[in-house]
N, C-alpha and C positions, 0 to 999 in steps of 0.2 A: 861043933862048927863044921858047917858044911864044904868042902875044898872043888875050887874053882877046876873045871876041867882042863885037863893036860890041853896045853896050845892055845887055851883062850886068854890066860892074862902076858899081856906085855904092852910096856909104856910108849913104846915107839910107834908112830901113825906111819901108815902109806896113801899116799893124793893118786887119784882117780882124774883122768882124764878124758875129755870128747878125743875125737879124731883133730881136730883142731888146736888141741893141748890145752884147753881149757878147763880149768880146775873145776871137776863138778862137785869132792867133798871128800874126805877121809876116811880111816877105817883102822882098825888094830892090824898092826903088821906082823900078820901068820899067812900062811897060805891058806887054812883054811878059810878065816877071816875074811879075806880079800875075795876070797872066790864067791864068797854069799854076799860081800862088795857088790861085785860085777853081778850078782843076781837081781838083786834091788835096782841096782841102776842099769837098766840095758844098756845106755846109751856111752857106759864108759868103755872104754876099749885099749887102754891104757893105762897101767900102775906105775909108780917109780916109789919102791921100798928100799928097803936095806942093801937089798940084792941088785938093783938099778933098775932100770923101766924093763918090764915086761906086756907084751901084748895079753888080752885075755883067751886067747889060744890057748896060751900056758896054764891056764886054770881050769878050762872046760872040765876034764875029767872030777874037778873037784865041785863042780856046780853042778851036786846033784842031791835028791829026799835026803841022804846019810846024813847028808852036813848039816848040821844042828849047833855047828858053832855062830856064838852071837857077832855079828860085824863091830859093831859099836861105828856105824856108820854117822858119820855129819857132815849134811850138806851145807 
């Protein structure tokens, strides 16, 4: 059996929001996660996870080729 990469499995969602705080959809609540989040969706700019809202400033460095972690994103 194949084992899930380190930081991608965990049961807890983080919500994705506009600038207006309008819930655009969720995602697995890693930082990896979140950050190919905010890839997919340009338009969010706003998380509120475990850790409590964070702008997507906070993830830029991780919105990048490397990250190959799955969002498990729904809008």
């Amino acid at each position: 059996m194949k084992l899930a990469t380190i930081g991608t499995v965990w049961t807890a969602r983080a919500y994705l929001y506009d600038g207006n705080f309008k819930v655009l959809g969720n995602c697995i609540d890693t930082p990896n996660a979140i950050a190919n989040a905010f890839r997919e969706l340009p338009q969010a700019v706003v998380v509120k996870s475990l850790m409590g809202l964070s702008n997507r400033s906070q993830y830029e460095n991780r919105i990048a080729d490397w990250n190959k972690c799955p969002s498990g994103l729904t809008k």
